[in-house]
C-alpha positions in Angstrom: 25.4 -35.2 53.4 24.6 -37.9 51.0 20.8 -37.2 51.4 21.3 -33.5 50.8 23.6 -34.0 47.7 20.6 -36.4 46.1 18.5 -33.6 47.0 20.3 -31.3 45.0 20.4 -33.5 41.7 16.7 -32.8 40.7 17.5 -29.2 41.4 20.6 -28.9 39.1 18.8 -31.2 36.3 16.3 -28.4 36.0 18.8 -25.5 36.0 21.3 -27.4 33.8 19.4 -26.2 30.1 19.9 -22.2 31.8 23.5 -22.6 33.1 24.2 -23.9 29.6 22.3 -21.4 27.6 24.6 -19.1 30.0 27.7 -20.4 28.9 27.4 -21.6 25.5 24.0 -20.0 23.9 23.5 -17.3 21.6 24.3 -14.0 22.5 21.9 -10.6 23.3 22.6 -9.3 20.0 21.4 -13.1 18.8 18.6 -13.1 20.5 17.6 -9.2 19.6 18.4 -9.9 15.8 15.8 -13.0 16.2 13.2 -10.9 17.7 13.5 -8.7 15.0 13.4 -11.2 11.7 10.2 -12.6 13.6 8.4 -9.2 14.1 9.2 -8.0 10.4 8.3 -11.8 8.8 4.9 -11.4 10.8 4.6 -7.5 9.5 5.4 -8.8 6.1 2.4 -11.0 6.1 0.0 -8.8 7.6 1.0 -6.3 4.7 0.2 -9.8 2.3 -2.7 -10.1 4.4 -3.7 -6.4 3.0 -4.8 -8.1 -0.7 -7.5 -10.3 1.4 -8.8 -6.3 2.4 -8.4 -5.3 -1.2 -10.5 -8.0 -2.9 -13.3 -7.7 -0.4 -13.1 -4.1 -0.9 -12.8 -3.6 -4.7 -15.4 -6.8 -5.2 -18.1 -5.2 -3.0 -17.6 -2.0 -4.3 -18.4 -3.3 -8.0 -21.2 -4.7 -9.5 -22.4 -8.5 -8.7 -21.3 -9.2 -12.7 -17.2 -8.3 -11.6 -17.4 -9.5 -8.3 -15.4 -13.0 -9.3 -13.2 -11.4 -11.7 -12.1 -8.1 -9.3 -11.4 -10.7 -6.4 -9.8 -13.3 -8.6 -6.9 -10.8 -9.8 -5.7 -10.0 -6.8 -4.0 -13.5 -6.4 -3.1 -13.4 -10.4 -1.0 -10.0 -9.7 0.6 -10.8 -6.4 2.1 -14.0 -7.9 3.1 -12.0 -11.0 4.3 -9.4 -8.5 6.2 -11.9 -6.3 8.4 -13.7 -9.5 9.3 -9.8 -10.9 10.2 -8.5 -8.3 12.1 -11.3 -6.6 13.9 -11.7 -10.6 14.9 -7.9 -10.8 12.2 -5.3 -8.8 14.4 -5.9 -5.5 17.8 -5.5 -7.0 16.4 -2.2 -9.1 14.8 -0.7 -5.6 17.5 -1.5 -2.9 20.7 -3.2 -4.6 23.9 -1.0 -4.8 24.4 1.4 -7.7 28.0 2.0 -8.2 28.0 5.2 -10.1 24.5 5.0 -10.7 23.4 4.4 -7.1 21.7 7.9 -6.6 19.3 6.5 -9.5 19.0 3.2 -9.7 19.7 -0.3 -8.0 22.4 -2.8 -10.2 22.7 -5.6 -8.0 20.8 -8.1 -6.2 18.8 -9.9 -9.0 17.4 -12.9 -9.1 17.9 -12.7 -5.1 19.7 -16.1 -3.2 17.9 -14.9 0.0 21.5 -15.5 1.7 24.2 -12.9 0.5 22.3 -9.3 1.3 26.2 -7.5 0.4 24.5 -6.0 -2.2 22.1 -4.3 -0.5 23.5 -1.7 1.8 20.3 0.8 1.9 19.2 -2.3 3.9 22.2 -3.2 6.5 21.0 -0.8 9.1 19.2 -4.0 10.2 20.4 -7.3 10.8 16.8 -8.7 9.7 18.2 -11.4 7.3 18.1 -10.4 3.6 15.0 -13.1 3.2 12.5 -11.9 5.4 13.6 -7.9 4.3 12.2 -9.2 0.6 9.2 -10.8 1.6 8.4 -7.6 4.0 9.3 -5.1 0.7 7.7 -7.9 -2.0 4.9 -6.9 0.0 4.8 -3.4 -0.3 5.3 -3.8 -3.9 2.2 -5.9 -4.4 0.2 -3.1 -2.5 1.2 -0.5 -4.8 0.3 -2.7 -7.8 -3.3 -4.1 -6.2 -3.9 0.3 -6.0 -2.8 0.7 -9.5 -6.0 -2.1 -10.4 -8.6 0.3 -9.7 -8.5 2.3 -12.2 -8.8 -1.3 -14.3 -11.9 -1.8 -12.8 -14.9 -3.4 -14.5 -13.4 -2.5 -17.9 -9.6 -3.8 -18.6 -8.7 -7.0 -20.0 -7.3 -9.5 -18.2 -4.2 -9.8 -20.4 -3.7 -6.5 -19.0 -2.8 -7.5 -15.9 -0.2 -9.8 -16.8 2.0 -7.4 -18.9 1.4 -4.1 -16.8 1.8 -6.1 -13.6 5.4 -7.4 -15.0 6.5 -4.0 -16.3 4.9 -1.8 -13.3 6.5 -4.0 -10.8 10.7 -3.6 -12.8 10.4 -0.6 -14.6 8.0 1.8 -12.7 8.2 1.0 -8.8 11.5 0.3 -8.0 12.8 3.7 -9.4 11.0 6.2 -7.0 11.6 3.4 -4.2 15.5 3.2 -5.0 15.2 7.2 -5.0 13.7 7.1 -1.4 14.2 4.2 0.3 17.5 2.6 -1.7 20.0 5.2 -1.3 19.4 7.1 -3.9 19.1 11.3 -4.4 16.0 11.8 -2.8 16.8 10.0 0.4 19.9 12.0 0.2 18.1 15.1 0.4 16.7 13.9 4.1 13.1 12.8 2.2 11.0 11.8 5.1 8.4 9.0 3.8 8.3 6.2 6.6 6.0 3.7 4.9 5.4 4.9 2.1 2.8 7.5 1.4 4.4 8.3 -1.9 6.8 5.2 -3.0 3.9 3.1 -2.2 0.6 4.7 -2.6 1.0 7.4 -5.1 3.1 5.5 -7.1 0.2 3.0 -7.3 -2.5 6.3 -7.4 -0.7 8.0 -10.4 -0.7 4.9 -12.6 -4.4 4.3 -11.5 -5.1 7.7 -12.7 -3.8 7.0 -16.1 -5.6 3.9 -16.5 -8.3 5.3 -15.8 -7.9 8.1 -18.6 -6.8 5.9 -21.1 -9.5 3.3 -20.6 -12.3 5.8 -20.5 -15.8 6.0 -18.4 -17.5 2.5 -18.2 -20.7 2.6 -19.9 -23.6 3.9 -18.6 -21.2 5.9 -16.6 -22.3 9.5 -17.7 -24.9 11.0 -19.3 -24.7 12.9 -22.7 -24.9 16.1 -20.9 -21.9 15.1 -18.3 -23.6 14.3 -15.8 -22.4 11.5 -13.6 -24.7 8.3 -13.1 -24.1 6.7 -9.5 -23.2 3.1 -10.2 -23.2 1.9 -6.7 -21.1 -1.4 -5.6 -23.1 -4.5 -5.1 -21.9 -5.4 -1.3 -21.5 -2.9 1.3 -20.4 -6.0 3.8 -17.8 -6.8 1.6 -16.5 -3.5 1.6 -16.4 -2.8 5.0 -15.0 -6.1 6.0 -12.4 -5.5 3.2 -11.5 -2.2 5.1 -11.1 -3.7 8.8 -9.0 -6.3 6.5 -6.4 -3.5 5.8 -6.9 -1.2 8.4 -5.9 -4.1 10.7 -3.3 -5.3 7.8 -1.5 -1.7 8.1 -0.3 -2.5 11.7 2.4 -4.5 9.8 2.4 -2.0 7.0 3.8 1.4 9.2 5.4 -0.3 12.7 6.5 -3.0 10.8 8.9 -0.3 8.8 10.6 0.1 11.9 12.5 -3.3 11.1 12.5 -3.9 14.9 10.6 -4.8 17.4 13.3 -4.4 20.2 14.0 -0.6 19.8 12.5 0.9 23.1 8.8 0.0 22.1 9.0 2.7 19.2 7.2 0.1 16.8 4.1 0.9 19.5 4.8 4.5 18.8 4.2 3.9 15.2 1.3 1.7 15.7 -0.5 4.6 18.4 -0.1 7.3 15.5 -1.5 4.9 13.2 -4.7 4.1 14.6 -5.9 7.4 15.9 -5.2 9.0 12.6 -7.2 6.1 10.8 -10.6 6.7 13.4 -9.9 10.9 13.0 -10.0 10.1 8.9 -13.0 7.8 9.1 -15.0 10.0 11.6 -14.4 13.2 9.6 -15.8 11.5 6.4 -18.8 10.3 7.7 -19.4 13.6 8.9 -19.0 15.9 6.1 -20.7 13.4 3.8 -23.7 13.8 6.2 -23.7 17.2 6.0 -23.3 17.7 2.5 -25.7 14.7 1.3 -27.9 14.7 4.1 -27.5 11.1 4.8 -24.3 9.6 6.8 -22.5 7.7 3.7 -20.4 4.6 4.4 -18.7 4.5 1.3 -17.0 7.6 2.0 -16.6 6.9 5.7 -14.3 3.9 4.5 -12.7 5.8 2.1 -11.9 8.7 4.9 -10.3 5.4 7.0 -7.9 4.6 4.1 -7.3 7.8 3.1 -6.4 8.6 6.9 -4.1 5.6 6.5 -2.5 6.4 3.5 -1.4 9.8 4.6 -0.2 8.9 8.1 2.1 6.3 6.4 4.6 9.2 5.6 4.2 10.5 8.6 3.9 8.0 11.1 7.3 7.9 12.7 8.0 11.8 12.8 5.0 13.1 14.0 3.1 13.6 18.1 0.2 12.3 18.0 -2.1 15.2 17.9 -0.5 15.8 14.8 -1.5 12.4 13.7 -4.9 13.0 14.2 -4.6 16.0 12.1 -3.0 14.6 9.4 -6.0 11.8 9.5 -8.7 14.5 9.8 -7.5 16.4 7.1 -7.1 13.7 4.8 -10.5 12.0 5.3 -12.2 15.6 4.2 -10.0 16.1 1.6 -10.4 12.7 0.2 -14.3 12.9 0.4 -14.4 16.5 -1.6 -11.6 15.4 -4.2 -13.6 12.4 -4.9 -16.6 14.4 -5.6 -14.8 16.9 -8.0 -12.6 14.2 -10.5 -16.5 12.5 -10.8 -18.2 15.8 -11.9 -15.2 16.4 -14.0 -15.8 13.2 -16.3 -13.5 10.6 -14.5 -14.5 7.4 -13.8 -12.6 6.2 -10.7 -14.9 3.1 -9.6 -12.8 2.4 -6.4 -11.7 6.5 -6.1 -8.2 4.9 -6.4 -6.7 8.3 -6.9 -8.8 10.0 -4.7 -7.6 8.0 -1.4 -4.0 7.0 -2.4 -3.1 9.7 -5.0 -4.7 12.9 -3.4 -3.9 11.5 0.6 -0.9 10.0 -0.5 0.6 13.9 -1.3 -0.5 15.1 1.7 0.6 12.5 3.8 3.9 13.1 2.7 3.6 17.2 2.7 2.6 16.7 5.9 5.4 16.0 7.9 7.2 19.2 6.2 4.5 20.7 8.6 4.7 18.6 12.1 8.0 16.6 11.8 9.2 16.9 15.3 12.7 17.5 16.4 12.4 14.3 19.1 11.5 12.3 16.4 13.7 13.3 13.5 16.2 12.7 15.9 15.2 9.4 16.6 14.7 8.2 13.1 17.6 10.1 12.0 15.8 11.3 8.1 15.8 14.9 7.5 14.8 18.0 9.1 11.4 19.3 11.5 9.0 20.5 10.3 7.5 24.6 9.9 5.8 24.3 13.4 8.7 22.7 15.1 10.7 25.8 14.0 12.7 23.7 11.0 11.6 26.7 8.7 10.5 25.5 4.7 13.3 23.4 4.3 11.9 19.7 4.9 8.3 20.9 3.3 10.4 22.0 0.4 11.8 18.3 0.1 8.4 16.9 0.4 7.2 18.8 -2.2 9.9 18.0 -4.7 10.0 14.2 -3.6 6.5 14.7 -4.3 6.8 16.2 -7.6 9.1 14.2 -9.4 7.7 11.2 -8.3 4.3 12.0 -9.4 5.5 12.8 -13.2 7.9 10.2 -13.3 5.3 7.6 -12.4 2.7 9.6 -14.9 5.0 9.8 -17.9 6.1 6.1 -17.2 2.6 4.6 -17.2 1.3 6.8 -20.5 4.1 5.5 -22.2 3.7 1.7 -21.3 -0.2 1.6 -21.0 -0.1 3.8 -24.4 2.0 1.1 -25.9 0.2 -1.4 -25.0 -3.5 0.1 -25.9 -2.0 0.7 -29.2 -1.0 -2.9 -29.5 -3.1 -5.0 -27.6 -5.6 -3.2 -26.1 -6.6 -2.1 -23.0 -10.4 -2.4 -22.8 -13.0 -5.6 -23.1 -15.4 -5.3 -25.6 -19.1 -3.2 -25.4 -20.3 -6.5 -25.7 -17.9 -8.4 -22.7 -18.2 -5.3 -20.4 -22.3 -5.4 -20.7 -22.1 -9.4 -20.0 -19.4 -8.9 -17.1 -16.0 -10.0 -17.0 -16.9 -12.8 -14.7 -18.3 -14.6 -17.8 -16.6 -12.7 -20.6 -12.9 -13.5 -18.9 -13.7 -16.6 -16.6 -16.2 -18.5 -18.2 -18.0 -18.3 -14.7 -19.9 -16.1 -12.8 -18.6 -15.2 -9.4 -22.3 -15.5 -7.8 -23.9 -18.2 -10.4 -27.3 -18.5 -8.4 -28.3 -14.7 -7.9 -26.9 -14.2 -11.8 -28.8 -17.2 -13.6 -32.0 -15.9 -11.7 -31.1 -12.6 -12.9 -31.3 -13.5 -16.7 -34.0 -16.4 -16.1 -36.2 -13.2 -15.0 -34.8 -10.6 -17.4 -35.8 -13.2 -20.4 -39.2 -13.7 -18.9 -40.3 -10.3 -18.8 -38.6 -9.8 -22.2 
């Protein structure tokens, strides 16, 4: 008896840590609500991660003279980003209203990342309040990095401190507080997962301004109209930049789910997702070919993120064959839209409107088209769509949620950047934009060899 019972000890030493996480340890909803705050804190970085993608992209698809200065920003704006919208962009998006709450946020500023009362567009998940900032900080910062391109090659870099302080309180958080904070647009059942239009068209639209306001680059077009190609100086860059966010939007659209223990529909999310980003890359390279003649990888990347941007909306309430549609269609639309606002005398460098603005409306049309009922149901947002026999209700709610965001954001950024152009200026010099904002901003070039060799061999031949 004594030999079995020593027998035993060994036995219950290794059980001991189990029986008392039985009795004493946290509970299933503990445990779930830790899963959770790990999947969105790790979705919230990939979606951080998403700047790496958009300096690769935006430097390689620029000349060698930029490269330095288009990469270097992206760190300067997300910090900016980070301190305004932790100080008052989170309160205005998703803090309570009172009276005011179908319009606009009141509470939550200058967040303690403990108390999230004042935030009750968010309590469906008991993500703690911390990690739900970081994870919507991060959108945030996407929209603004978007919003750059139409800076490209040609705004100052004061620029980016005043617009990135006033785009991330005053223009951002109102069409996200209409959407995703409570307010009368997600009243209406508007269905924009990820954020196809808070997100990407917001950022699009005031792209698109700064882009009219600023002007063509020089050299751009010719006296006649006619568009010169001014083609980015690293197509590696850009293509790495691309896997960069194609990768980094794993955290962008499942992550919105908040959880990772709800019956595997984050993988749902994440299915729809990829297939509609291969559909919008394959069907860009292919029409390019056809119309130019020549497979072109620019567009081919642009068809991936414009694929991307449009399933964002979508990605939660549509099958996916439907995903591949709504990829397809915006990778051909994206390459033709492109095409036209060039011959038409603007000069998007990075096609900023083209792949978030044009793909970003469609995205979030589209699910007023192929919303199904088993996933409306699921998600629990508005109505299905025309071909699931839900009539032109929910693509009537797309279209306004559309709509108003698209002039709000418009109206907003002509006032501000008109302000500040006015004031301060928008635009380098002739004399700094023919030297390069590397130099003229930085007092360095981002590639010093290949640009010193440059002028040593322009001022022999001179």
């Amino acid at each position: 008896m004594i030999k079995k019972i020593l027998l035993m000890v060994p036995v219950f030493l290794v059980l001991l840590p189990a029986l008392a996480f039985a009795a004493d340890g946290p509970s299933i909803a503990d445990l779930t609500a830790a899963i959770d705050s790990v999947w969105v804190l790790v979705a919230g970085v990939l979606v951080i991660f998403m700047q790496a993608g958009f300096a690769l992209l935006e430097a390689g698809s620029t000349r060698m003279k930029n490269a330095g200065h288009v990469a270097g920003k992206t760190i300067l704006t997300f910090g900016i980003a980070s301190i305004a919208f932790w100080a008052v962009g989170f309160g205005l998006a998703f803090g309570d209203g009172g009276a005011l709450n179908s319009i606009i946020g009141l509470k939550g500023f200058f967040l303690d990342g403990i108390s999230d009362k004042a935030f009750p567009a968010l309590s469906f998940s008991d993500v703690p309040i911390s990690i739900k900032f970081i994870f919507q900080l991060a959108f945030a910062g996407v929209s603004l990095a978007i919003a750059w391109g139409g800076f490209a090659e040609r705004g100052k870099l004061a620029v980016y401190f005043v617009f990135g302080v006033l785009f991330t309180v005053f223009i951002y958080p109102v069409v996200a507080h209409w959407i995703w904070g409570g307010g009368w647009l997600a009243n209406l059942g508007t269905q924009d997962f990820a954020g196809s239009t808070v997100v990407h068209l917001q950022g699009a639209t005031a792209a698109l301004v700064a882009t009219l306001l600023l002007k063509p680059r020089i050299g751009k077009f010719n006296k006649d109209g006619k568009p010169n190609l001014i083609p980015g100086h690293n197509q590696v860059l850009s293509v790495l930049g691309v896997i960069i966010l194609w990768i980094g939007w794993f955290g962008f659209n499942p992550g919105s789910t908040l959880a990772a223990v709800d019956g595997g529909f984050f993988g749902f999310v994440a299915l729809n997702t990829n297939i509609a980003a291969a559909a919008g890359g394959v069907a860009a390279l292919v029409v390019s070919w056809m119309v130019f003649g020549k497979a072109d990888i620019p567009s081919m990347l642009n068809g991936v993120l414009a694929a991307l941007v449009a399933i964002t909306a979508s990605c939660a309430f549509v099958e996916p064959w439907a995903a591949i549609m709504v990829g397809l269609v915006a990778g051909v639309l994206t390459f033709f839209t492109a095409q036209w606002f060039e011959k038409a005398g603007l000069d998007d460098p990075v096609y900023a409107f083209s792949v978030h603005g044009i793909a970003g409306i469609w995205g979030t049309l589209s699910t007023g088209f192929f919303a199904s009922k088993r996933l409306v149901d699921i998600v629990g947002v508005g109505k299905p769509g025309l071909f699931y026999g839900g009539g032109l209700h929910q693509l009537g709610v797309q279209a306004l949620g559309v709509s108003v965001s698209f002039i709000y954001v418009l109206i907003a950024s002509f006032i501000i950047l008109g302000i500040m152009k006015v004031t301060m200026g928008l635009r380098v010099s002739e004399e700094e934009e023919i030297v390069g904002l590397d130099l003229s901003e930085h007092g360095s070039y981002g590639y010093p060899e290949q640009m010193k060799h440059m002028a040593e061999t322009k001022g022999a031949s001179a």
